[in-house]
C-alpha positions in Angstrom: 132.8 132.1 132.1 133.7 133.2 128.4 132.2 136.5 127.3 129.5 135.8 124.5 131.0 136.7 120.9 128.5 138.1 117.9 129.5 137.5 114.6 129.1 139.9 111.6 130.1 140.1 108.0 130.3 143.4 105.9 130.0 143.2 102.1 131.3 146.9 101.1 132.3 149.1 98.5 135.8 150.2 97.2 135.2 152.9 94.6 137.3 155.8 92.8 139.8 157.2 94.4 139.9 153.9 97.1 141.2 152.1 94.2 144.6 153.4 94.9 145.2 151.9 98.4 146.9 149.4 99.2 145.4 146.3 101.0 147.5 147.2 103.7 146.0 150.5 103.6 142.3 149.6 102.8 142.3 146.9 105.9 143.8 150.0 108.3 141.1 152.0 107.0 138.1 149.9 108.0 139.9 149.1 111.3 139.7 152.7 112.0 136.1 153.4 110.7 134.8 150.4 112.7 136.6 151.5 115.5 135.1 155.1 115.5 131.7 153.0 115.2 132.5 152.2 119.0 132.4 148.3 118.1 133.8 146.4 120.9 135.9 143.7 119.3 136.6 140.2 120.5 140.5 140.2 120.9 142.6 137.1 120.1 144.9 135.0 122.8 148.2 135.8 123.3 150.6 138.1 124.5 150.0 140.4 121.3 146.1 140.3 121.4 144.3 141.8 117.8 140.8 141.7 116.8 139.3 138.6 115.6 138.7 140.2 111.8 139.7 138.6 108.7 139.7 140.3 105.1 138.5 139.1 101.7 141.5 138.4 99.2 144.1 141.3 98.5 142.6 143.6 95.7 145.3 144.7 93.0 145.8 148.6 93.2 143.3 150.5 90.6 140.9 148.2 90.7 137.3 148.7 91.9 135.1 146.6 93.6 131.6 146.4 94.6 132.0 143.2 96.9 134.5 143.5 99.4 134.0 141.1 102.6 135.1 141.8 106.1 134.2 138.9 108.8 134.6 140.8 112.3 133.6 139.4 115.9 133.0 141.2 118.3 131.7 141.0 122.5 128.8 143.4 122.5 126.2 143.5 120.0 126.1 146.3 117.4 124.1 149.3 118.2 120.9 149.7 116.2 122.4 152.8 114.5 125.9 151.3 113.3 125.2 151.2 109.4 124.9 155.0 109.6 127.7 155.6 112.3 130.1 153.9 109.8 129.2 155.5 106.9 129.4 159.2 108.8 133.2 158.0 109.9 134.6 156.5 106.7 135.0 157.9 103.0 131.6 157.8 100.6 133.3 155.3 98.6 133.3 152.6 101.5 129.6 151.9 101.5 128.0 149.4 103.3 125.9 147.1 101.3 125.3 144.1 103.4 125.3 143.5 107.1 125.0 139.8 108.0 125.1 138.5 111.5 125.9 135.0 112.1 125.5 132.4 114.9 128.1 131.5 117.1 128.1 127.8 116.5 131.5 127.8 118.8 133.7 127.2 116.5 136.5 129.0 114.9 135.3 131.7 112.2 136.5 130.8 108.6 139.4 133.3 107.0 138.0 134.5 104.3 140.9 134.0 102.5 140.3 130.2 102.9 136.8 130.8 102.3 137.0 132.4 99.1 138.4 130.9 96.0 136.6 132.2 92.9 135.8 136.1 91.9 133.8 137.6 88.8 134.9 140.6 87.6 133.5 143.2 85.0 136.2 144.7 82.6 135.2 147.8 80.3 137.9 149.9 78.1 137.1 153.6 78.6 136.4 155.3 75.2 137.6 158.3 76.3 141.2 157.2 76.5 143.4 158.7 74.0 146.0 155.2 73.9 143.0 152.8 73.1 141.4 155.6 70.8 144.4 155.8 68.9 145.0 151.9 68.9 141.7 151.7 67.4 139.9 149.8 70.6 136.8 151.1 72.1 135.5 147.9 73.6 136.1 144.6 74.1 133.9 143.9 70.6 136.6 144.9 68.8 138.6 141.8 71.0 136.3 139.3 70.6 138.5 137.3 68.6 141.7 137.3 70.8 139.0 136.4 73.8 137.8 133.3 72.4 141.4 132.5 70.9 142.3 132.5 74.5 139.6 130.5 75.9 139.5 127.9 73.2 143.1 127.2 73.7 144.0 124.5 76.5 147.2 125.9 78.0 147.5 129.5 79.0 151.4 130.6 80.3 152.2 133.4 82.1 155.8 134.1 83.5 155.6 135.0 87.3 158.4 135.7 89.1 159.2 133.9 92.3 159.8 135.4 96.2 163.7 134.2 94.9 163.5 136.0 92.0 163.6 133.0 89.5 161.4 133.3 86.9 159.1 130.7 85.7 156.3 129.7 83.5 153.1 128.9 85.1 149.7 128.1 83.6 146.5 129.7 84.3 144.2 128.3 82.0 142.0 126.1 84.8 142.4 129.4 86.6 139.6 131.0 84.5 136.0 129.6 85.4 134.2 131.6 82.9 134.3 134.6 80.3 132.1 136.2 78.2 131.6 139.7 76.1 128.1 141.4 77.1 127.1 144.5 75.6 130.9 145.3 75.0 131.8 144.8 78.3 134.0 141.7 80.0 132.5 139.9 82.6 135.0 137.1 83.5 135.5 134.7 86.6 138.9 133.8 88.0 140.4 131.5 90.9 141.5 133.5 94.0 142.2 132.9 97.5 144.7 129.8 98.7 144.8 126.9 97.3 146.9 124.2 96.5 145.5 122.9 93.7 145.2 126.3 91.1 147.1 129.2 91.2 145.2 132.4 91.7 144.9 134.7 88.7 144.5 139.1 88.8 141.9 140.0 86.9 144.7 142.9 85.9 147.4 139.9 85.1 144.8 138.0 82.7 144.1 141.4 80.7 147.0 141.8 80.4 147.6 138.8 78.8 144.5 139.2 76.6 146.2 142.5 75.3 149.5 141.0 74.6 148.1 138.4 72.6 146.0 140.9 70.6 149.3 143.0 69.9 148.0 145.9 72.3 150.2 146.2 75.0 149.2 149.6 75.9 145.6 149.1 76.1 144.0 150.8 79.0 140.6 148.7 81.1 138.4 149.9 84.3 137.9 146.9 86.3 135.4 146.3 89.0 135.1 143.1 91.1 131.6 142.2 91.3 131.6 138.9 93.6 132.7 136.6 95.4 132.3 132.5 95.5 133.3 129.7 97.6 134.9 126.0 95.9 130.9 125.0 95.4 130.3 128.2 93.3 128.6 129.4 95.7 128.4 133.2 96.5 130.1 134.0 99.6 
């Protein structure tokens, strides 16, 4: 008889000096402080058996974000104290936010990867900065122009390199869902996980952009990822 499986979803926190890991990195990390949680994982088939976790989309390195999605599975259910066990056995940056458990409707668990395909982001330029001082940018006020310029336009071309190394032109525009400036900040929503119908954009990659086209290639931002949605636009 198969072992009964309990499924769980953790919305976290990757702040400060988190931003600096890898995804490679930041996935090892929450292996270990769910491990040290004493969660029994569901392993997969095989001769190499891992546990049954997927991760939301890769996050660019110095990037923050305050909606990071781990879907894990496990054979036992979690003890009644886990929220604080995990938080005593993992970095005050990695917070838990949301614990969801869902019902095993026996069939396979969505990647989240697959899941996911659109993410908001919040973009601010840090006043303090001596480049963006100096290049007479404070917020994204003083870029409002080069914003909607971008937006109103119907073509947006970035070039990307390929895995062969050939580079190529490739164009983002339907790639950006929304954008708007708020209290001199940048809150902007771009396509992300698979899909073979957009390509994805980094919310790093399309500021970049934005600075290029405003002559400011040295401009500095602080970006945080705020949420995540699925092809309906709906939150994940």
């Amino acid at each position: 008889m198969d072992k009964k499986e309990f499924r769980y979803q953790l919305k976290l926190t990757k702040l400060n000096e988190l931003k600096f890991l890898s995804h490679l990195d930041w996935q090892n990390l929450i292996l270990k402080s769910l491990r040290r949680t004493g969660v029994s994982f569901a392993l997969t088939e095989g001769f190499n058996k891992v546990p049954k976790i997927s991760f939301s989309p890769a996050l660019p390195l110095f990037i923050e974000s305050k909606c990071e999605l781990v879907n894990f599975i496990t054979v036992e259910l979690l003890e009644p104290d886990f929220i604080e066990k995990f938080h005593t056995n993992t970095s005050e940056n990695m917070k838990i936010i949301a614990l969801k458990e869902f019902e095993d409707d026996g069939r396979r668990m969505v990647s989240l990867d697959n899941l996911i395909q659109w993410a908001s982001y919040e973009a601010q330029i840090p006043e303090n900065n001596l480049v963006n001082k100096t290049l007479g940018i404070l917020n994204f006020e003083d870029l409002r122009y080069t914003v909607e310029k971008c937006l109103s336009s119907s073509d947006l071309f970035v070039e990307k390199k390929t895995k062969k190394g050939i580079l190529k032109q490739v164009n983002y525009r339907d790639s950006i869902k929304d954008a708007k400036i708020i209290n001199g900040k940048f809150v902007f929503i771009l396509k992300t996980g698979q899909s073979d119908v957009l390509p994805a954009f980094r919310a790093d990659e399309f500021l970049k952009y934005l600075a290029l086209m405003a002559q400011k290639e040295e401009l500095i931002f602080e970006i945080k990822r705020l949420s995540f949605f699925d092809e309906t636009m709906t939150e994940v």
